[in-house]
C-alpha positions in Angstrom: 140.3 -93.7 42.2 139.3 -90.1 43.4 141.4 -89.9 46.0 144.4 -90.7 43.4 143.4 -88.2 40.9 142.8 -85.7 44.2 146.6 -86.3 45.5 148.1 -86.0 42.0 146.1 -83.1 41.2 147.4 -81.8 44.8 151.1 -82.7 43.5 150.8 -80.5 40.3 149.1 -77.8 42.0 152.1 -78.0 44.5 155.0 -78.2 41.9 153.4 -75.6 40.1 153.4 -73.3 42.9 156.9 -74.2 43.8 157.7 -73.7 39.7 155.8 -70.2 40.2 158.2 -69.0 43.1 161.3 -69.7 41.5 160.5 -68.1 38.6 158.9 -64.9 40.5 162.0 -64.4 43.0 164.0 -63.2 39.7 161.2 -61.1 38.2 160.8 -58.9 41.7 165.0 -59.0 42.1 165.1 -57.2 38.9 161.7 -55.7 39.5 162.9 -53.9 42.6 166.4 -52.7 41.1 164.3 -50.9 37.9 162.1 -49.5 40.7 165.1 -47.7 42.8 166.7 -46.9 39.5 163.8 -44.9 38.2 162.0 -43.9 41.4 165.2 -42.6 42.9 167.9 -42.8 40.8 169.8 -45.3 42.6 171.7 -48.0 41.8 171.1 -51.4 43.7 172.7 -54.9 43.9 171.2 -57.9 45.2 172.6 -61.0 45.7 169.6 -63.4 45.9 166.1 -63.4 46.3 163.3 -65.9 47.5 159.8 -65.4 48.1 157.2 -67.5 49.4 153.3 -67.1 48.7 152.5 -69.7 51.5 154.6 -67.9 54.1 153.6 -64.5 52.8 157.8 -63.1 52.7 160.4 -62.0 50.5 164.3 -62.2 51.6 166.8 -60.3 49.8 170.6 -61.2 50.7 173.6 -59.3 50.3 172.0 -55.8 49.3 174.0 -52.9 48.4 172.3 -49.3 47.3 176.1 -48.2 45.7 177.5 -44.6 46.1 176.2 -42.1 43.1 179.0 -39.6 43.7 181.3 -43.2 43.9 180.4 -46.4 42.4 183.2 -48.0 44.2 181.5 -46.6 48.0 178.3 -47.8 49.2 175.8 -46.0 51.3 174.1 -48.7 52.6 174.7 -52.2 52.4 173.5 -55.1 54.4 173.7 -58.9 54.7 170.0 -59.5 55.0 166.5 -57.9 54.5 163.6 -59.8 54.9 159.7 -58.7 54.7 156.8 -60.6 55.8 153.5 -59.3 53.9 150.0 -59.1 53.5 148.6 -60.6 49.8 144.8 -58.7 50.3 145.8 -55.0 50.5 148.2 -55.4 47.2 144.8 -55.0 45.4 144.1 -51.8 47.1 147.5 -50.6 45.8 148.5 -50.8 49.6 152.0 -52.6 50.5 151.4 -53.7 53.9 154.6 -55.4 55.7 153.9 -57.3 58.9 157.5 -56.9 59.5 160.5 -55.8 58.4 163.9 -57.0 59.4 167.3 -56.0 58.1 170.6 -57.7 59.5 174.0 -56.7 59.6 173.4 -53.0 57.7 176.0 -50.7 57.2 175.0 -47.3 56.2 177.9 -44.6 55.9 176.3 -40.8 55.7 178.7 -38.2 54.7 178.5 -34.2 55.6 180.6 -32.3 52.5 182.9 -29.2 53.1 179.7 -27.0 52.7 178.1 -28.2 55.6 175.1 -30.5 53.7 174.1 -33.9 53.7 175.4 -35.4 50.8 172.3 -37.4 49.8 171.2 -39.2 46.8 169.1 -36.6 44.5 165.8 -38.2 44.4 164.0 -37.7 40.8 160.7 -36.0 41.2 157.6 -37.6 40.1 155.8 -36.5 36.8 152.6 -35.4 36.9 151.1 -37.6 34.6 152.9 -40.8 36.8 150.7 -43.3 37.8 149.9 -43.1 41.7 152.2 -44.8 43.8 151.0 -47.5 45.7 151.3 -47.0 49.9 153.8 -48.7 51.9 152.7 -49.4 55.4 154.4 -51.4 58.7 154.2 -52.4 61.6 157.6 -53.1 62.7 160.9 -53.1 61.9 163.7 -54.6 63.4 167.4 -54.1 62.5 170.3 -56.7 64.4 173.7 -55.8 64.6 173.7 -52.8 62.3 176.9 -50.2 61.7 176.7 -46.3 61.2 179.3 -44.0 60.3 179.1 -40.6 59.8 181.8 -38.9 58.3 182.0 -34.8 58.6 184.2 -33.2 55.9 182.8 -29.5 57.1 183.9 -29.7 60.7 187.8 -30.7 60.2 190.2 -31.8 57.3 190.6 -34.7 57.0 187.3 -35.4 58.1 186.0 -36.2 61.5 184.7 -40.2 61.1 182.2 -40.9 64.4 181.7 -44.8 64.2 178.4 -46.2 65.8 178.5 -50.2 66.3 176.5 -53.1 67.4 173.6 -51.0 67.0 169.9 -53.1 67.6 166.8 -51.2 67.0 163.4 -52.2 66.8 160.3 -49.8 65.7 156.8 -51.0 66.5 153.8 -48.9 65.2 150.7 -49.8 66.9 146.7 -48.0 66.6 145.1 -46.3 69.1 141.8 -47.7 69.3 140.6 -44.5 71.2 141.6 -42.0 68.8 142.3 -44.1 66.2 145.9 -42.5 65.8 149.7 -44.7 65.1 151.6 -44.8 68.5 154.5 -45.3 67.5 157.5 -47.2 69.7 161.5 -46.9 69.4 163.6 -49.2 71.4 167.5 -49.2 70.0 171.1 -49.6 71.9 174.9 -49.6 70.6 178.0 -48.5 70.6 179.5 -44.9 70.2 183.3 -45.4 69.1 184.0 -48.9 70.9 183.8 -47.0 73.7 180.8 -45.5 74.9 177.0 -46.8 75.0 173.8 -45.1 73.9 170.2 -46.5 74.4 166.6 -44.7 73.2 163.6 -45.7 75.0 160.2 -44.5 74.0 156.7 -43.9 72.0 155.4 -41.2 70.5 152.3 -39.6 68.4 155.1 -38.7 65.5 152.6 -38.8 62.7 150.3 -36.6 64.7 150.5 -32.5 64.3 151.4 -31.2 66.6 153.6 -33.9 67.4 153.0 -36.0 71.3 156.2 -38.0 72.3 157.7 -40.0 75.3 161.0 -41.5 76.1 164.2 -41.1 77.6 167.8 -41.0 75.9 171.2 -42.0 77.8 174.5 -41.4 76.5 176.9 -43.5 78.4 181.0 -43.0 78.4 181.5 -41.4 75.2 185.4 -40.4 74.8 185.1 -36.5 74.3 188.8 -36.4 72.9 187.4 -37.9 69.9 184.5 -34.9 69.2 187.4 -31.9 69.6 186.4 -30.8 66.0 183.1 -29.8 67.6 184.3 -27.5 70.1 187.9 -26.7 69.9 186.8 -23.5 68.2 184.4 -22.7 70.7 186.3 -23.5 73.8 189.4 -22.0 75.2 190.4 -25.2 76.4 191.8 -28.8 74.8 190.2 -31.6 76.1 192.8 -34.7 76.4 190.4 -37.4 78.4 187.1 -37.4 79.2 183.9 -39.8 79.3 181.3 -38.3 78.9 177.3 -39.6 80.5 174.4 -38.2 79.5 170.5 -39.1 80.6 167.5 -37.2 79.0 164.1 -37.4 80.0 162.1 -35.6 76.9 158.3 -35.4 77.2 156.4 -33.7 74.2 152.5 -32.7 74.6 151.2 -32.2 71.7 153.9 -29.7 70.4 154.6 -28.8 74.1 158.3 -29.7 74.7 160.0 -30.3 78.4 163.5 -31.9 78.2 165.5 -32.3 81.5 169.3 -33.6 80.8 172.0 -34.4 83.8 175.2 -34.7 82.5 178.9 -36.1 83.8 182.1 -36.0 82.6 184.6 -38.4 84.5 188.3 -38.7 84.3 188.5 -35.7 83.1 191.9 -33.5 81.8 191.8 -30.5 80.1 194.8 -27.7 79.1 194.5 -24.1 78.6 194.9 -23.1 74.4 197.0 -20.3 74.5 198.5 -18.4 77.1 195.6 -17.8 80.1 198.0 -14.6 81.1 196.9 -12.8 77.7 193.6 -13.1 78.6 192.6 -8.5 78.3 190.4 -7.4 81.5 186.9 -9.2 82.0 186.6 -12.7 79.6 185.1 -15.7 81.3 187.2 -18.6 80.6 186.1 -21.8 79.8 189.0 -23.4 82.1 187.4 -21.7 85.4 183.9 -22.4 84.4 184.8 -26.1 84.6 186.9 -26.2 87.8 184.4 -24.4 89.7 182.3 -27.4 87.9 184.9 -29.9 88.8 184.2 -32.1 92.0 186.6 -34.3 94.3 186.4 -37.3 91.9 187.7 -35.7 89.0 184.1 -35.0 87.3 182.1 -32.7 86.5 178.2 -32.7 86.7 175.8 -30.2 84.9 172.2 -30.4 84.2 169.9 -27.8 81.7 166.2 -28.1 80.3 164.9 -27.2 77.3 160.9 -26.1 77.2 158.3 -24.1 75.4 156.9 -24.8 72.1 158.3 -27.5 69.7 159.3 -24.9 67.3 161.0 -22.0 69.5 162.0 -24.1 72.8 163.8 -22.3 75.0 167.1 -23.2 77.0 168.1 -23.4 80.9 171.4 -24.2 82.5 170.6 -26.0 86.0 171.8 -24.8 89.2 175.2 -25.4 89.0 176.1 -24.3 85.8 174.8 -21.0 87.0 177.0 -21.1 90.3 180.1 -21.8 88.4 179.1 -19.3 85.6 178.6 -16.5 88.3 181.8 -17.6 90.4 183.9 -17.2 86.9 182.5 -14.0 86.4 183.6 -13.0 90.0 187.0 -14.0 89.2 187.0 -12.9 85.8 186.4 -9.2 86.9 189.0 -9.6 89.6 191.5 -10.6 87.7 190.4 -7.9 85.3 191.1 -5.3 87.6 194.1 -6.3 88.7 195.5 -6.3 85.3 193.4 -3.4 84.3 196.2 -1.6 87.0 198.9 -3.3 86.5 199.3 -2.8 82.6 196.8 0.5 82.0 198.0 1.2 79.0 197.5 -1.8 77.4 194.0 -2.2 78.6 193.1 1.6 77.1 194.5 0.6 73.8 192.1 -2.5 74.0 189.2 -1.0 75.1 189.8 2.3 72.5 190.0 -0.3 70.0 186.4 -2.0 71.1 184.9 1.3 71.4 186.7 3.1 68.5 186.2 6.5 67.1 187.0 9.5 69.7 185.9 7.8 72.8 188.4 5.2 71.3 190.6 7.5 71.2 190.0 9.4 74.7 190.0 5.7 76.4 193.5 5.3 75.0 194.9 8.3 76.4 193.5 7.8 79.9 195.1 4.5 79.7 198.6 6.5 78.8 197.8 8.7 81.9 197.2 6.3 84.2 200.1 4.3 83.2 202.2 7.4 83.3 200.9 8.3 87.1 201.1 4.9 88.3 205.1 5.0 86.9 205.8 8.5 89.0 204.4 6.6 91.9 206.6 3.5 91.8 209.8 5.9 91.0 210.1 4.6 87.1 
């Protein structure tokens, strides 16, 4: 007879439980959309929720956080996020996730014609608000996620950079020594369908000044499809290239030492402009790379960047410097020659640098000189 009344009592216990969890997964659904609503000002969709008390997790499907500047655009979105939790700390005010995992996101971040991150405006917390509680992990994992960026400053229409297949997972750990969070950052994808990035490293990022270790390679990213970013800067256009990147960056507490190799293969580049026009000594960006340019078609610089974390200071490598001191060379020979060949045209230039009387005075010997040189050649 006890053991009856013990298994039905068991059964109640368990279909009350079970009655408890469907009826909760709606309350925190809507719970959590209030809460990014009023905390942040954002508005979110989920499709379902369920949560478990025995297996300590919540899954939330189909997510969307929408667009406030478009409620038909989305800034992030995502098929899946699940959270497996600890019930003690809640009653510290504590949210401590064992893990976090979010599957197929999609976040799209957009840069405006001013040149800031259009972001959603946050509200700001009264005074008087209650404390809000802590929020604590130790890892997060995201599968198969999507990025886009799109840049509205840099070009019209705007420049779209497309990052795919992207797997990341973030581990924090605690030092038992110091008692500090080591955090570690392992992620991969793809740049444009093309190219492949990976990060690989830990770090003291909580810490001040900040400790850090890991390396970061850029693998055969299409440089055709990043001219926004340096067609004003460079006198050249760059048709093909892939370009490879492998950083080794080491921060001691706030002491930064970066050492990069780079590679461009395949590459093919044209002149903007006419190179002839070109007025006595400016270093063109054409020369510097084909004294860069090797047998294969690439070419292969390297630079460091060291010094404190907040005023590093930058190197070019070795060759770099030999092809920036070989264009010079041939920059101020070919600015001689035309400085003779067409004199008055580089004393107008100069007189116009300098300006004033010397302006004025550097003009005129350039009409001298031009006018000597014509008596010579029987003009």
């Amino acid at each position: 007879m006890f053991w009856k009344r013990f298994f039905i009592v068991l059964g109640v216990i368990i279909i009350l439980a079970f009655i408890a969890q469907l009826t909760a997964a709606p309350f925190l659904k809507g719970l959590i959309i209030k809460g990014a609503k009023e905390s942040m000002g954002l508005d979110v969709t989920i499709g379902e929720c369920a949560f478990s008390v025995l297996k300590r997790n919540i899954v939330l499907t189909d997510m969307v956080v929408l667009n406030p500047d478009n409620k038909d655009d989305y800034l992030f979105k995502a098929r899946e996020v699940g959270a497996d939790f600890y019930l003690l700390p809640f009653l510290l005010n504590k949210y401590v996730l064992n893990a976090v995992t979010i599957t197929n996101p999609e976040v799209i971040l957009y840069l405006d014609e001013s040149g800031k991150l259009k972001l959603p405006q946050v509200k700001k917390k009264e005074t008087a608000a209650k404390k809000q509680g802590e929020l604590l992990f130790r890892k997060l994992v995201i599968a198969n996620g999507d990025f886009k960026f799109i840049d509205q400053n840099v070009s019209k229409p705007a420049t779209i950079t497309q990052f795919s297949s992207i797997d990341c997972e973030v581990v924090n750990s605690v030092s038992l020594s110091d008692r500090t969070v080591i955090t570690s950052v392992n992620a991969k994808g793809a740049i444009e369908g093309q190219g492949r990035f990976s990060v690989n490293g830990k770090g003291k990022f909580l810490e001040k000044p900040m400790s850090f270790d890991g390396d970061i390679n850029i693998e055969n990213v299409p440089l055709a499809k990043f001219s926004a970013y340096y067609g004003n800067n460079l006198s050249v256009k760059v048709n093909k290239g892939g370009l490879f990147i492998a950083t080794r960056a080491v921060c001691d507490k706030g002491r930064l030492n970066v050492k990069s190799k780079v590679r461009i293969d395949d590459v093919d580049l044209e002149p903007i402009g006419d190179p002839s026009q070109t007025v006595l000594f400016e270093l063109k960006t054409i020369d510097v790379i084909n004294f860069l340019r090797d047998d294969n078609n690439s070419i292969k610089f390297s630079f460091e960047i060291s010094g404190d974390l907040t005023k590093p200071d930058f190197k070019w490598g070795e060759e770099m410097l030999r092809a920036l001191r070989n264009s010079m060379l041939k920059a101020f020979t070919d600015g001689v020659m035309r400085l003779f060949s067409t004199p008055e045209k580089a004393g107008e230039v100069i007189g116009n640098m300098i300006g004033g009387d010397a302006g004025e005075a550097a003009k005129k010997l350039g009409n001298k000189i031009n006018e000597g040189l014509e008596r010579i050649m029987g003009k």
